[in-house]
N, C-alpha and C positions, 0 to 999 in steps of 0.2 A: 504494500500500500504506500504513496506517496508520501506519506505523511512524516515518513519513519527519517529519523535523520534530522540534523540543521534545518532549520527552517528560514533560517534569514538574520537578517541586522539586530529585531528588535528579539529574538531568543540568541542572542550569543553566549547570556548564561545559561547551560544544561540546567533544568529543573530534574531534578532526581523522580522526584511522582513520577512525571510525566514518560520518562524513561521506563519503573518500572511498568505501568502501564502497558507502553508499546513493547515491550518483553513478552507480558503478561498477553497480551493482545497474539504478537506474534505465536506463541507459543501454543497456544488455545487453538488458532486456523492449523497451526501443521497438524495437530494429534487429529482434530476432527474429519481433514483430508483424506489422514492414514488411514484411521477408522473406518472409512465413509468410502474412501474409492480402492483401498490396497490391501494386501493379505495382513494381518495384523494380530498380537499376541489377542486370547481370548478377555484379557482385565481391561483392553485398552476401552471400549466403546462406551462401558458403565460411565466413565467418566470425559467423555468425549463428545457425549452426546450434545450439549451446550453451545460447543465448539464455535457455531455459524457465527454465534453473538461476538465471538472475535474481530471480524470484518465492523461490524458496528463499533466497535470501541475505537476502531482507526478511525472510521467516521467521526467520533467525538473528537479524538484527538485532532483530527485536522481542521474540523470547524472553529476549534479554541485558536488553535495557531495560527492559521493561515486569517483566518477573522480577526485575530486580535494584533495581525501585521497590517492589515490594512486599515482597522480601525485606530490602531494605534496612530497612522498618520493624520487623520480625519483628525484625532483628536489633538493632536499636535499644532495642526493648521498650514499641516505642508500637502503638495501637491499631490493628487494620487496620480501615477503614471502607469493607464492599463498595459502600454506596449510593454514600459521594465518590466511590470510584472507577470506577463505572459513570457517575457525573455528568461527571466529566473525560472519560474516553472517548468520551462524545457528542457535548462541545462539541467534541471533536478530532476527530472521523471525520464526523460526520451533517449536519454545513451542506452541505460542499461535495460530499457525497454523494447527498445530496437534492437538491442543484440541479444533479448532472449526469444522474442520473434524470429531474428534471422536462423536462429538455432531450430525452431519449431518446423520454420519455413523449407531451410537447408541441408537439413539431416532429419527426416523422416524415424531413424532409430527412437527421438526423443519421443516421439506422438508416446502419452503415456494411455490414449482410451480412445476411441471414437476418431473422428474424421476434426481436421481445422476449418472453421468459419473459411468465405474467402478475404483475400487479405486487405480489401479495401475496408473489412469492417472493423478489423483490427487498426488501421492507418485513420481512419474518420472517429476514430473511438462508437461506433454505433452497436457492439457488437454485443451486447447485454441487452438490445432491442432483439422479439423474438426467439432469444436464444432456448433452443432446445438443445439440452447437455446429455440428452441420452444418444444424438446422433455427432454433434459436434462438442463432443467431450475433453477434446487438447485445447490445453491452456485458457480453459472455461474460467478461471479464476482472476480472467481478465475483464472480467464484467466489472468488477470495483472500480479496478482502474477508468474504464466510461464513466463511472459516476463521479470521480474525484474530478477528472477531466470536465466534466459538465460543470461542476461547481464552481475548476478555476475559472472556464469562460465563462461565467454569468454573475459571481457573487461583486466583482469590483466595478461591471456596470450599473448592477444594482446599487452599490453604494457610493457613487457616482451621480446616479441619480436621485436617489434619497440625500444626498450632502446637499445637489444643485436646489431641489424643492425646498430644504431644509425642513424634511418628512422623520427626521430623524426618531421624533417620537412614535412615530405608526409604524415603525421595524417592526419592533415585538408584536404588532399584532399581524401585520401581517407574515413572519415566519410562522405565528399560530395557523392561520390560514391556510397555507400551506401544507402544514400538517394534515388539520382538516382536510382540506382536501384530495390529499394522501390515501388518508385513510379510506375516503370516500373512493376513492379508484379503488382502493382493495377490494371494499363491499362490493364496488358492481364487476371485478374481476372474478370474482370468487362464484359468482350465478355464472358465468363461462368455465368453471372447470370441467376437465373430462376427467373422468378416473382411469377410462381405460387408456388415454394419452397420456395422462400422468403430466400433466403441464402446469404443476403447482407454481415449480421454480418458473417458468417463462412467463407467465402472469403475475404473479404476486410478487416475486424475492428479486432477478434481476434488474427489471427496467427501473430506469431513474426515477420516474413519478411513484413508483411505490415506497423509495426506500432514502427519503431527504431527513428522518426526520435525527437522523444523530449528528448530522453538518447542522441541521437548526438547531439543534441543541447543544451543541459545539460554538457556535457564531454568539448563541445567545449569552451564553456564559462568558466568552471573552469581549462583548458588549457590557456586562452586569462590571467586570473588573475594571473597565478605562471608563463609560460612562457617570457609572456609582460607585465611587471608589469608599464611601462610608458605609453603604449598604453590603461592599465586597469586605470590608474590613471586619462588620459584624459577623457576613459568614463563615470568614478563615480564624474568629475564637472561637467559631462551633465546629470543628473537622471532624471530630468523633461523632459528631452526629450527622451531617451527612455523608457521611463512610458508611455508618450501620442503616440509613434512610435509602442508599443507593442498594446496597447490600440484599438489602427488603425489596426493593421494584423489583432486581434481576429475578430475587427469588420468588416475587408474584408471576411474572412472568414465565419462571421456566412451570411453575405450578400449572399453569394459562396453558401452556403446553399439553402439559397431559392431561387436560380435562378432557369433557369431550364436544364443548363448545366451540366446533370448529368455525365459526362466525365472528365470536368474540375473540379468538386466536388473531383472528387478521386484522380487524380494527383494533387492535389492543397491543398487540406482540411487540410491533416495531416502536411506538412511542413508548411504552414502557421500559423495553431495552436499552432507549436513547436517555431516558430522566434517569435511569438508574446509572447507566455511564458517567451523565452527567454531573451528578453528585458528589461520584468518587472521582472526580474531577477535580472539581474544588475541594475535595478535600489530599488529594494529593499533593496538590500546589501551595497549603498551609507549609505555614517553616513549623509550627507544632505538630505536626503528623510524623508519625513515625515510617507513611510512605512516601517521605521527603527526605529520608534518609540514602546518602550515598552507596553505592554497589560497582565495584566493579563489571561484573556478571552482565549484570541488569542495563547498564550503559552500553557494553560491545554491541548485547545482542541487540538493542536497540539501535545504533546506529546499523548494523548490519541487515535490521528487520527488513526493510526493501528487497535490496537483496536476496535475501531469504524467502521473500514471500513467491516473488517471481521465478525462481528454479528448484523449486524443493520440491514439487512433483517430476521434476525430470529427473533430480538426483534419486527420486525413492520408483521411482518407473525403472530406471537402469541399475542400480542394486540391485531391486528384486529379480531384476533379471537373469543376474549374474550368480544368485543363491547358490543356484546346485557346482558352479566351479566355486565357490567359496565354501561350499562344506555347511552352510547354514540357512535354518528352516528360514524360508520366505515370510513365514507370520510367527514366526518366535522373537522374544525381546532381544537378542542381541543384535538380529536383524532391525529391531523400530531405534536402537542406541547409534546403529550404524549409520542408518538412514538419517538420523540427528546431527552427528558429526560429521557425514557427507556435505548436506546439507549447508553446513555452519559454515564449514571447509570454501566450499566452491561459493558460497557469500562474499566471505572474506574475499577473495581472489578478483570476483566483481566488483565489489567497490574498492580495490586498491587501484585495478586498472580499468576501469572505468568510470564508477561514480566520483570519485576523488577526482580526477583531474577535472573535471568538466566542472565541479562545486569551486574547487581553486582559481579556473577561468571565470565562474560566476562572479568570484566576491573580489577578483581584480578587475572586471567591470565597474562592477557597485560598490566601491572601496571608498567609495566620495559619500553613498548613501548610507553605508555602514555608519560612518563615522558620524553621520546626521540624525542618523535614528533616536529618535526617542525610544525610549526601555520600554514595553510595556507591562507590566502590575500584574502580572500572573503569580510571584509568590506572596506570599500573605510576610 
């Protein structure tokens, strides 16, 4: 997921929460993958099952950040430049996004399931429109990536145009809206399931209009920090309590899950998921939270999350492959420990020679804007 990593001038200090988070984040999408699409030890699923809600917490994480960069300029009284910031975002998503495509594209070994979209939808970001993952099932987990991509082209028009009206007060409700209306495509998606097509995921979970609502809740929170910074300052003496509040949504929601109110799953799931992230959000970013505490660990894998996110099916597709010349069962744990340290491995290697130089050329372009940024109010 984009999110993972540097974000720009105004996070140049690492917030430790947030780090472990996108760990925590990263971590949760690989076991749910393995679970879900690969041979796998029998203990792994019981605790796996949650997994999807991973890609959501990227979602929080990036609506905080990437919202609290650009509002932090609004708030500042400097100019917002859509072109820089469409220019940053490329050098941060598009190398090593491109070169795990040309890998999908140019060596067919990696297809880890099914058939590849064609590759315009991959190139136009459209490809989480439609997507049926039971026929085109390689590198399906680039459906996020269209929604992160949607978000960057549309959130600094929007606040572009909210600064120009000076509508700045009707944000909040209109991200509420949003939601609403969110949700409301679920409901009438949901009178179009087939069961025997099985097209839950292509209706409900990929497309962009079903699934805004952890970047709204994301955006809103890093609005609450630079706009009310009194009202943010009350929330960060309470971090213990919205730790244990966030804590509660996930777990209404995974409850929501296994009922059997398949109606109320869909209007309910996604915003539930998103206020529960959001919570331990701000409470991560408390300098009194104990998940503001530093980690080695928790940092690497975090800046490597990207990384990680985009070749860890091809690493755990080609492992399993290779089981029976390595001596070990395909779904035994030393096999899912392997597939771990593969994984981490060939991260690493991508963002040394790739994602790294191209963040280097980023921030010797904007070495002028770096230096002008205002800080923005994400620790307490």
């Amino acid at each position: 997921m984009p999110q993972y990593g540097s974000e720009g001038a105004v996070t140049a200090h690492r917030l430790n929460g947030l780090d472990h988070l996108r760990a925590l984040a990263i971590a949760y999408v690989f076991i749910y993958h393995y679970a879900v699409l690969f041979q796998h030890p029998a203990w792994l699923p019981p605790i796996a099952g949650f997994g999807w809600s991973g890609v959501d917490l990227f979602f929080v994480l990036s609506g905080y950040l990437i919202g609290g960069q650009l509002l932090g300029r609004v708030a500042s009284g400097r100019r917002l430049s859509i072109k820089d910031f469409y220019l940053q975002r490329f050098l941060r998503i598009m190398p090593a996004y491109w070169v795990v495509l040309a890998l999908y594209f140019l060596v067919p070994a990696v297809i880890e399931r099914g058939r590849l979209p064609p590759l315009w939808r991959f190139l136009t970001f459209t490809q989480n429109f439609g997507l049926n993952n039971h026929v085109y099932g390689a590198f399906s987990h680039a459906w996020s990536l269209c929604i992160e991509e949607h978000f960057y082209l549309f959130l600094p028009c929007l606040i572009t145009l909210f600064t120009a009206r000076k509508w700045g007060h009707r944000a909040f409700l209109f991200g509420g809206l949003l939601m609403v209306l969110g949700s409301a495509i679920r409901a009438y998606s949901w009178t179009r399931l087939d069961a025997a097509e099985d097209n839950w995921a292509e209706l409900l979970y990929y497309p962009t209009y079903c699934h805004l609502d952890g970047l709204i809740i994301g955006v809103a929170t890093a609005a609450m920090s630079i706009f009310y910074p009194k009202q943010w300052s009350w929330l960060g003496c309470r971090s213990y309590v919205w730790l244990f509040t966030g804590v509660a949504l996930l777990g209404g929601a995974y409850a929501l899950g296994k009922g059997q109110s398949e109606f109320a799953y869909v209007m309910l799931e996604y915003p539930l998921v998103a206020s529960g992230f959001g919570f331990i959000v701000v409470a991560a970013v408390s300098s009194g939270s104990f998940l503001n505490r530093s980690s080695v660990i928790t940092r690497r894998i975090a800046i490597l999350s990207y990384s990680i996110y985009l070749i860890h099916k091809i690493v755990i597709h080609l492992l399993q492959g290779e089981a029976s010349s390595l001596h070990i069962a395909p779904d035994g744990s030393v096999m899912f420990v392997l597939c771990i340290a593969g994984s981490v491995a060939c991260a690493y290697v991508m963002n040394l020679i790739v994602e790294r130089p191209f963040m280097r050329l980023r921030d010797r372009l904007f070495a002028s804007e770096a230096a002008a940024a205002r800080p923005m109010p994400q620790s307490f």
